[in-house]
N, C-alpha and C positions, 0 to 999 in steps of 0.2 A: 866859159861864157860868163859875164861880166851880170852882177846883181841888178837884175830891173826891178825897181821898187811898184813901178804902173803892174808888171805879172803880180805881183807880190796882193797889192791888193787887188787884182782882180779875182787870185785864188781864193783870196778871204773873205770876199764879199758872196764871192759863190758857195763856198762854204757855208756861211752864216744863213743865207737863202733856201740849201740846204736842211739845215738843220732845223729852219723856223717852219720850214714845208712840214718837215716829219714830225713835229710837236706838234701841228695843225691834226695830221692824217692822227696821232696818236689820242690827242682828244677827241676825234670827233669818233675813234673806234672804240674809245670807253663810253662816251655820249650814248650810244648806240644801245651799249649792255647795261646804261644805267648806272656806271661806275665813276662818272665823270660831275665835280664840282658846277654850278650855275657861272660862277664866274669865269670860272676855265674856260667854258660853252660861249662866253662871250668875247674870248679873246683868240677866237679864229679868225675874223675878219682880219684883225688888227694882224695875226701873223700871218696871214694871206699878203695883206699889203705891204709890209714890209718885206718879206721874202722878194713879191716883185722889184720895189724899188730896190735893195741887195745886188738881183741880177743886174738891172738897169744901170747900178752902180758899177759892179763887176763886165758889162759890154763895152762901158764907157773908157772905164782902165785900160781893156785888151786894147781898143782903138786907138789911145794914144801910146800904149806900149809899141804899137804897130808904127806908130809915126817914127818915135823914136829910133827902130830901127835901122 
């Protein structure tokens, strides 16, 4: 199978989406016990929202990876 660069980042973008998700879930589970930084605590939104845009990024890839084929 021939390299699709459009999979390529749509795995990465999901990844990245991924990983800002569980940085999120992870501060907000120190937040919880008290162990979690004020500024940390403010940068959940911001990777809430990026994680979405990520996928949105990562849907958009598969769609034209999908054309491509």
């Amino acid at each position: 199978m021939a390299f699709n660069s459009d999979t390529y980042h749509a795995n990465k973008y999901r990844r990245i989406a991924f990983e800002e998700i569980a940085q999120a879930k992870d501060i907000k589970r120190r937040a919880a016990i008290g162990q979690a930084y004020d500024w940390e605590v403010r940068r959940i939104p911001s990777l809430v929202s990026n994680a979405r845009t990520s996928l949105r990024l990562s849907r958009l890839y598969r769609e034209c990876a999908k054309l491509k084929l």
